[in-house]
N, CA and C of each residue as an Amber inpcrd file, in Angstrom:
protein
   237
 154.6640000 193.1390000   2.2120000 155.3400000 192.3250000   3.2060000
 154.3080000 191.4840000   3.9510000 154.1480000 190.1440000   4.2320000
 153.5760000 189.8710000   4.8560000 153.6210000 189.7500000   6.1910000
 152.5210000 189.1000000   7.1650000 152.2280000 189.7290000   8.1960000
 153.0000000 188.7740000   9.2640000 154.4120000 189.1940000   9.6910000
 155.3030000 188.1060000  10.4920000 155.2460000 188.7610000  11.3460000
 155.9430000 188.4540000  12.2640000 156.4840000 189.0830000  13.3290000
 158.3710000 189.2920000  13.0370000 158.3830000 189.8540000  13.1990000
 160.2880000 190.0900000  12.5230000 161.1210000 189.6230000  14.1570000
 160.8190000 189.7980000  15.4430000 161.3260000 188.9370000  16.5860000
 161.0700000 187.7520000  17.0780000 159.5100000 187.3860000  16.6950000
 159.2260000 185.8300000  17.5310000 158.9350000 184.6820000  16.3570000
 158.8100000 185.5550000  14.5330000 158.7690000 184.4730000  14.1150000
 156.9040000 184.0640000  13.8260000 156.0490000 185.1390000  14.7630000
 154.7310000 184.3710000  14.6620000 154.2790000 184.3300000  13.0630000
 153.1970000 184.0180000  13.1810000 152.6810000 184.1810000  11.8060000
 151.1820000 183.8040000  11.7390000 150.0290000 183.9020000  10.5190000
 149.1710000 183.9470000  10.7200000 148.7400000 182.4410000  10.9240000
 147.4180000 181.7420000  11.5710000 147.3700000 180.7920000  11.6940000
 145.8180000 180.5240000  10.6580000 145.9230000 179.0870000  10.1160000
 144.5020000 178.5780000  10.2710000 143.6480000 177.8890000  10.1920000
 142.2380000 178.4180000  10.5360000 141.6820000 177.3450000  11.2370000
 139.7700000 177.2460000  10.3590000 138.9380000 176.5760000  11.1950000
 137.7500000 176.9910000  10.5070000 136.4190000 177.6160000  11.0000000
 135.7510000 178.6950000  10.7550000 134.3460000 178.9430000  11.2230000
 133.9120000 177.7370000  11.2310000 132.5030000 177.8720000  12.3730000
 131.8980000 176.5320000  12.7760000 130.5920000 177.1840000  13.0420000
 129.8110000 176.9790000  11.9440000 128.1820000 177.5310000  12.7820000
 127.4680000 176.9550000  12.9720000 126.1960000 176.5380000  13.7860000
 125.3170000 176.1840000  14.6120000 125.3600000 174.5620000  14.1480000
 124.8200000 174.6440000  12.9710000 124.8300000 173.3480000  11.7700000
 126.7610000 172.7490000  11.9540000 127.3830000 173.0780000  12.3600000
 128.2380000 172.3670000  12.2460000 128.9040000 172.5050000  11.1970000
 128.7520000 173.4520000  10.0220000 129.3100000 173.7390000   8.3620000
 130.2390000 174.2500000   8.5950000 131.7810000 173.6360000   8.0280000
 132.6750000 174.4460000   8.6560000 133.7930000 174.9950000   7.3470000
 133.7310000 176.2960000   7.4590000 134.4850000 177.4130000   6.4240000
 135.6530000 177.9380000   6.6630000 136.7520000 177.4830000   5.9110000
 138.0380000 178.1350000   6.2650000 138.0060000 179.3900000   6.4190000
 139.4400000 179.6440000   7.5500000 139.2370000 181.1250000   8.4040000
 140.7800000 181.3820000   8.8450000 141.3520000 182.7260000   8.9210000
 142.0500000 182.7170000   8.9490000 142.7840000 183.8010000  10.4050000
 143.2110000 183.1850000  11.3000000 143.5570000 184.0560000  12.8680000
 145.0350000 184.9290000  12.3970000 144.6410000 186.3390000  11.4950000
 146.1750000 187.0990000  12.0080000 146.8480000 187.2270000  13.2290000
 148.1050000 187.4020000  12.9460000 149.1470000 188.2420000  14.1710000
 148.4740000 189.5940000  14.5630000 148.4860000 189.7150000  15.8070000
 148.2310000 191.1340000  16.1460000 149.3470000 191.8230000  15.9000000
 149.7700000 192.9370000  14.9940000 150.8800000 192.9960000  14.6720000
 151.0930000 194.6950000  14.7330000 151.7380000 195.1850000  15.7650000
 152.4170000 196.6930000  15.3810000 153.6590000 197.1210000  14.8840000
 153.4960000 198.4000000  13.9750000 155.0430000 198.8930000  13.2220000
 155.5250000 199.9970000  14.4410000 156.7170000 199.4040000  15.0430000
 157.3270000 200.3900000  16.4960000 158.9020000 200.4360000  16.1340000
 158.7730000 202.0110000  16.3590000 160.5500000 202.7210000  16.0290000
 161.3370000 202.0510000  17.5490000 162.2580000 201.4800000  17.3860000
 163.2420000 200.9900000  18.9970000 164.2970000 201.7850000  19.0420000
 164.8470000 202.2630000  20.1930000 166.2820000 202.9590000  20.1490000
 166.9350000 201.4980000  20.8050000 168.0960000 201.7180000  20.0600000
 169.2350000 200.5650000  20.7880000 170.3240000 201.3910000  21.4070000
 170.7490000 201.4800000  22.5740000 171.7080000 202.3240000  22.7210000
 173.1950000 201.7590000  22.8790000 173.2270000 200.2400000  22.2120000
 174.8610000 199.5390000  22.2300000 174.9020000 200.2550000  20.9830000
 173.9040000 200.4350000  20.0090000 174.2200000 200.2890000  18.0850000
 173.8300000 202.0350000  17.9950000 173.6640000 202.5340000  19.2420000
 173.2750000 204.1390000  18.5970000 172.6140000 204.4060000  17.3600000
 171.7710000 203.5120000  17.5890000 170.3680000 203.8270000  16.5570000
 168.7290000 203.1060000  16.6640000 168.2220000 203.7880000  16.1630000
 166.8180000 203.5350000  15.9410000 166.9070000 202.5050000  14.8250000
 166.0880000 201.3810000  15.1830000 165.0260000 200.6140000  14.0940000
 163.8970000 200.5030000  14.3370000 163.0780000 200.3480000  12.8500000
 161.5070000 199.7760000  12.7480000 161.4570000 198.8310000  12.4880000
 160.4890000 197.9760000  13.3500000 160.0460000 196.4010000  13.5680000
 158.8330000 196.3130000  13.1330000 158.2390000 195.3530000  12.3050000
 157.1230000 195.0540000  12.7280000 156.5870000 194.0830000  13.4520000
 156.4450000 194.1120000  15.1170000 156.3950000 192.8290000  16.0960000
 155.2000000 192.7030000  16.5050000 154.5940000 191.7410000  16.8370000
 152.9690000 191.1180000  17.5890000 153.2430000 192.1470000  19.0060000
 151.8720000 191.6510000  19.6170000 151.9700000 192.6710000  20.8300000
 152.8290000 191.6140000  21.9220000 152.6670000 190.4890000  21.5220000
 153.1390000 189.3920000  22.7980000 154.9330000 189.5570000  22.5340000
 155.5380000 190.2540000  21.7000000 156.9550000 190.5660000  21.4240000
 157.1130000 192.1510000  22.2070000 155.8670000 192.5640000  22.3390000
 156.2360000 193.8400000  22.7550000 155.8010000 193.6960000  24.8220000
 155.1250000 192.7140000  24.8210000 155.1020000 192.7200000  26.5420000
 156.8820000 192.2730000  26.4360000 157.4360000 191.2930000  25.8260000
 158.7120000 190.6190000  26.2770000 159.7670000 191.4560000  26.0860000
 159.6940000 192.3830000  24.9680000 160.4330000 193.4410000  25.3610000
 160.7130000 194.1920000  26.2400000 159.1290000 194.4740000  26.7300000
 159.2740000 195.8180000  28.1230000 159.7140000 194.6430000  29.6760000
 159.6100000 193.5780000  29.1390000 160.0150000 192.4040000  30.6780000
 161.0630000 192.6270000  30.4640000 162.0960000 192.1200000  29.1380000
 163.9390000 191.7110000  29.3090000 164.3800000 193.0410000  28.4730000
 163.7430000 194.0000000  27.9200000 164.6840000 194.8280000  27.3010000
 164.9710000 194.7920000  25.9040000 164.9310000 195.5390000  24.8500000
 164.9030000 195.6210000  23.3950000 166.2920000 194.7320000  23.2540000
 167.2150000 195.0440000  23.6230000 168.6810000 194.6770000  23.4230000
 168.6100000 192.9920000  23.3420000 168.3060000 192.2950000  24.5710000
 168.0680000 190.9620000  24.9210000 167.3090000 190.5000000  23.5720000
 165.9150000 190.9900000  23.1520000 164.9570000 190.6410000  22.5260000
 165.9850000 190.2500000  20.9620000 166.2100000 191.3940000  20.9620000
 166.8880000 191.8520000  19.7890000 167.8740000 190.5240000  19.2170000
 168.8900000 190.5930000  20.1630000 170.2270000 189.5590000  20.0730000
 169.8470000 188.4750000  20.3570000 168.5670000 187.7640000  21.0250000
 168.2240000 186.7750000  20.7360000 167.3790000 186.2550000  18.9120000
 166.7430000 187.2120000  18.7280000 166.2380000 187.1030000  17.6120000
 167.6080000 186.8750000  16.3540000 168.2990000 187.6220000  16.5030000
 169.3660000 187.8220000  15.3640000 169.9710000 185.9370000  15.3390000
 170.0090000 185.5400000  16.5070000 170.7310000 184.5410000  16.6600000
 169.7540000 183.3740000  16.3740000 168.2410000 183.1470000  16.1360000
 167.3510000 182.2750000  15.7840000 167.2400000 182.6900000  14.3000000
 167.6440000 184.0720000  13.8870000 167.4850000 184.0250000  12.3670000
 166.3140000 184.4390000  11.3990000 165.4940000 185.4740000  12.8510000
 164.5600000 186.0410000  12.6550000 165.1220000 187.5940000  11.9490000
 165.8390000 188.1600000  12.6020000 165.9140000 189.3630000  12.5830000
 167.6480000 189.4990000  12.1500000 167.6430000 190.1450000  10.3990000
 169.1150000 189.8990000   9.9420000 169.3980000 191.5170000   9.6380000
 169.3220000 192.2080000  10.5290000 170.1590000 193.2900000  10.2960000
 171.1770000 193.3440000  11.1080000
């Protein structure tokens, strides 16, 4: 599977090393990315995500549920 984010959509970016000389070598910036079990308690169940950490501050701000049903509705997240 590659390395998405399954709520925000991120993905890896990239860009190039640059050393002293100015020689510049493609490079590649992953997602910081963790696999986290969620309880939903509208759907009385647990899922596993694999989300960046910047999906997991916005979770603990608005709540898995919010996160969740917004994602489903951008077309990130089709369960």
């Amino acid at each position: 599977m590659s390395r998405v984010c399954e709520l925000t959509g991120k993905r890896s970016m990239v860009g190039n090393n640059v050393s002293h000389a100015m020689n510049k070598t493609k490079r590649k910036f992953n997602v910081n990315l963790k696999k986290k079990r969620f309880y939903i308690p509208e759907e009385d169940q647990w899922i596993t995500l694999k989300v960046s950490t910047s999906a997991l501050k916005n979770i603990n701000k608005r709540g898995i549920s919010a996160v969740v049903k917004e994602a489903r509705e951008k077309g990130f997240l089709n369960k």
